[in-house]
C-alpha positions as CSV (number, residue, x, y, z in Angstrom):
1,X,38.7,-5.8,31.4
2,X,36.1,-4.6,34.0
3,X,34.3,-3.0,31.9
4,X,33.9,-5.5,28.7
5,X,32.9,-8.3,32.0
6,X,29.9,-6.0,32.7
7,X,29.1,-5.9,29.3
8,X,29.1,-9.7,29.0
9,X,26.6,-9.7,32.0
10,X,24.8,-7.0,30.7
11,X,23.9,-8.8,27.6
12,X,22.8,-12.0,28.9
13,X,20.7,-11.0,31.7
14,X,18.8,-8.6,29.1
15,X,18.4,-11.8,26.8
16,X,17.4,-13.8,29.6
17,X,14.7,-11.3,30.5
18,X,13.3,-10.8,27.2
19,X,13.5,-14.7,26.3
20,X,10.6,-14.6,29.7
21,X,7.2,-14.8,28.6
22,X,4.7,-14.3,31.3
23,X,2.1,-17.2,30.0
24,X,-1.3,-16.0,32.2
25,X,-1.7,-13.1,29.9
26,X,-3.5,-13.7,26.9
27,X,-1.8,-13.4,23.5
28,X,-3.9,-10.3,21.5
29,X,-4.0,-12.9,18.6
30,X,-6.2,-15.2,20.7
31,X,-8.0,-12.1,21.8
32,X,-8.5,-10.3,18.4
33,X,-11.0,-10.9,16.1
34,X,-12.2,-9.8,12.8
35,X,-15.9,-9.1,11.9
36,X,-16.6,-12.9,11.2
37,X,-15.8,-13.5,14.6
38,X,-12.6,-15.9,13.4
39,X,-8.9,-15.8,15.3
40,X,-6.8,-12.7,14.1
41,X,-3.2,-11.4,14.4
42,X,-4.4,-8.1,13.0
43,X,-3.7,-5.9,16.3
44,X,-0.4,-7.4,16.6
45,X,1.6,-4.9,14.1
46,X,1.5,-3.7,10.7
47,X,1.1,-6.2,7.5
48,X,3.4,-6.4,4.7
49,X,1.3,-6.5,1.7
50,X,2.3,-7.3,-2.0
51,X,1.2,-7.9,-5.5
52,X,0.8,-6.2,-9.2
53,X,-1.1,-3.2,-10.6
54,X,-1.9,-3.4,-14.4
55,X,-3.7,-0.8,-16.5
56,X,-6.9,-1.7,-17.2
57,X,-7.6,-1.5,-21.0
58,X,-10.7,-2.6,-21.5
59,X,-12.0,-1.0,-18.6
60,X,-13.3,-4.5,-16.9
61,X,-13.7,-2.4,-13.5
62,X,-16.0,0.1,-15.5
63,X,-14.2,3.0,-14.3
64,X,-17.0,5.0,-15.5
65,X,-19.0,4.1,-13.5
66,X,-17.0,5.2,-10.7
67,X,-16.6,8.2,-12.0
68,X,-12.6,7.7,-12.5
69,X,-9.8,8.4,-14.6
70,X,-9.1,5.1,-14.8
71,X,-8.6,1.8,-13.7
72,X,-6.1,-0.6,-12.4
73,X,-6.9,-4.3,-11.8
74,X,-4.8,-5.5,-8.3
75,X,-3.7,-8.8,-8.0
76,X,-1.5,-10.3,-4.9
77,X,-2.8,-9.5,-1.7
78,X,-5.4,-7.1,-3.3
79,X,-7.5,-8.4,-5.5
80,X,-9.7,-6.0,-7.1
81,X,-10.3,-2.6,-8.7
82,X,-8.6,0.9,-8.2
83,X,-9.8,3.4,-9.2
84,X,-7.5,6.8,-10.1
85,X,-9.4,10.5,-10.1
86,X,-6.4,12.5,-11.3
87,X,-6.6,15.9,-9.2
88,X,-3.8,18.0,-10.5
89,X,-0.2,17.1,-13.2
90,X,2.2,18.9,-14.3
91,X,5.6,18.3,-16.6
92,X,8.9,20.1,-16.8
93,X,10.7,20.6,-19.9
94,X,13.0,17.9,-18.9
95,X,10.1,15.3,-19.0
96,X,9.5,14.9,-15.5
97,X,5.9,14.4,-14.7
98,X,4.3,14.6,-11.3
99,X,0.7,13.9,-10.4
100,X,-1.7,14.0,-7.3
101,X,-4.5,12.5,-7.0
102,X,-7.0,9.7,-5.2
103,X,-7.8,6.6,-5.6
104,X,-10.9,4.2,-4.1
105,X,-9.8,0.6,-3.8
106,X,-13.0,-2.2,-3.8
107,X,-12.0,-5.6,-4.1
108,X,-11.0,-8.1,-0.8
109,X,-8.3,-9.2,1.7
110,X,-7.5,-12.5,2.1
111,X,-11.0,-13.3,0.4
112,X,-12.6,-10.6,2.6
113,X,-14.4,-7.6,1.1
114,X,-13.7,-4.0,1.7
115,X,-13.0,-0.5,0.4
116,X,-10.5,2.1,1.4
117,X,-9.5,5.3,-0.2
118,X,-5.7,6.5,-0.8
119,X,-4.2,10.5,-1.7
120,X,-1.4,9.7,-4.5
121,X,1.9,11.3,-5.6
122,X,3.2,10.4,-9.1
123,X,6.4,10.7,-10.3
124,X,8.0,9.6,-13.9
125,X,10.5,10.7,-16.6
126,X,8.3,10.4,-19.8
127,X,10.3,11.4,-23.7
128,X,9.1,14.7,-23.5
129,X,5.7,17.3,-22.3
130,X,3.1,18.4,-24.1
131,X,1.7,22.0,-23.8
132,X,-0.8,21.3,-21.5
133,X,1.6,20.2,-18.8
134,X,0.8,16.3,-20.1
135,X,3.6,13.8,-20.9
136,X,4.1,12.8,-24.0
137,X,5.7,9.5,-25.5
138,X,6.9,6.9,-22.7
139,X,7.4,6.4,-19.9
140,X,11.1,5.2,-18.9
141,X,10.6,5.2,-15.2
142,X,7.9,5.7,-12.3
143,X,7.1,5.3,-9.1
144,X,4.4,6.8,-6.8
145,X,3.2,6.8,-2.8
146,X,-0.2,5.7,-2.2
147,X,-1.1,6.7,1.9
148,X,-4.4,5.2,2.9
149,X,-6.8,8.5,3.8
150,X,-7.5,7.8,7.5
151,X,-10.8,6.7,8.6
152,X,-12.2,5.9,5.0
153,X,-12.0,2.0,5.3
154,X,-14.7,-0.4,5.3
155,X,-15.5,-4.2,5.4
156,X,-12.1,-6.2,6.1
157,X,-10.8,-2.5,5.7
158,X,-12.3,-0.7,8.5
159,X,-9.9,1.0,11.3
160,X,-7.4,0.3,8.4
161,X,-3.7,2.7,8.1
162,X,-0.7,2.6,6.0
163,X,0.9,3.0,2.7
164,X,1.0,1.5,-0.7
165,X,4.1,2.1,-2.8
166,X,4.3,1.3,-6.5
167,X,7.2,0.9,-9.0
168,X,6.8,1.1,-12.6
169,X,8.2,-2.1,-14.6
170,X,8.0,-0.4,-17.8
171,X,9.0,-3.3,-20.1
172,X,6.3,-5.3,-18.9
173,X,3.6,-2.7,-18.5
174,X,2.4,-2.7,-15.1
175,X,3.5,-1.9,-11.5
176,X,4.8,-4.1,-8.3
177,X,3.5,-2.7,-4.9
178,X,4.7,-3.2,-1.6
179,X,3.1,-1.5,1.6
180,X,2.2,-2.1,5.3
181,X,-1.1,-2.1,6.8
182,X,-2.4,-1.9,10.1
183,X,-5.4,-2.3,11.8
């Protein structure tokens, strides 16, 4: 009975204590700002970000010109271009493809501009390989990790770390991503 008391005393002093906010320090949102010199919460913690990836057919990023791959066009939270330079694939008889590669997002940020580059790891179970270590047929699932390279942000983008992570929606021909960033 002792014992579960203390614990009862325990627990509300420690709520009580973090419930206190000392209110002469500044809040780092009221201290943080961007590079247009506007109110930011950007050096409070990561920021979940979200949207769609879709294959970009008729290459409306130009990914030639980029030098890439391909293309994806972003929408959500990123709204822009990505732009793929496969590095190295390879596919098991079983159809199970994995590919590495990077990726150079432009496009903006909550209207903001910026680029950032990412080192990717691709994973799907296509119908079957072909001899060169390609898939062939389709895809029925896939999901890859997209970490951002450190220090290769710039614009909205700069100082910028984290993770993208995408999931294949087969049926409808694109990807979700989720991630966090922080600044």
């Amino acid at each position: 009975m002792i014992v579960l008391t203390i614990a009862v005393l325990f627990a509300a002093c420690n709520k009580e204590a973090q419930n206190k906010v000392d209110k002469s320090l500044p809040d780092n949102r009221d201290v943080a700002k961007n590079q247009q010199g506007v109110a930011s919460d950007k050096s409070t913690g990561a920021e979940q970000i979200s949207g769609t990836a879709s294959y970009d057919p008729s290459d409306a990023c130009n990914a030639a010109s980029q030098g890439a791959t391909f293309s994806l066009i972003m929408t959500g939270d990123l709204q822009g271009c990505l732009f793929t330079y496969v590095d190295d694939y390879k596919c098991s008889p079983s159809g199970t493809y994995r590919e590495v590669g990077r990726e150079y997002f432009v496009g903006t940020y909550n209207g903001t501009s910026g680029t950032f580059w990412t080192n990717y790891k691709f994973e799907a179970k296509y119908d079957g390989c072909a001899v060169n270590g390609s898939y062939v047929g389709f895809e029925i699932k896939g999901r890859c990790q997209h970490p951002v390279a450190k220090g290769s942000g710039t614009g909205v983008f700069a100082g910028v770390t984290g993770r993208l992570d995408m999931k294949d929606n087969v049926e409808a021909g694109n990807a979700t991503y989720r991630g966090h960033f922080a600044w």
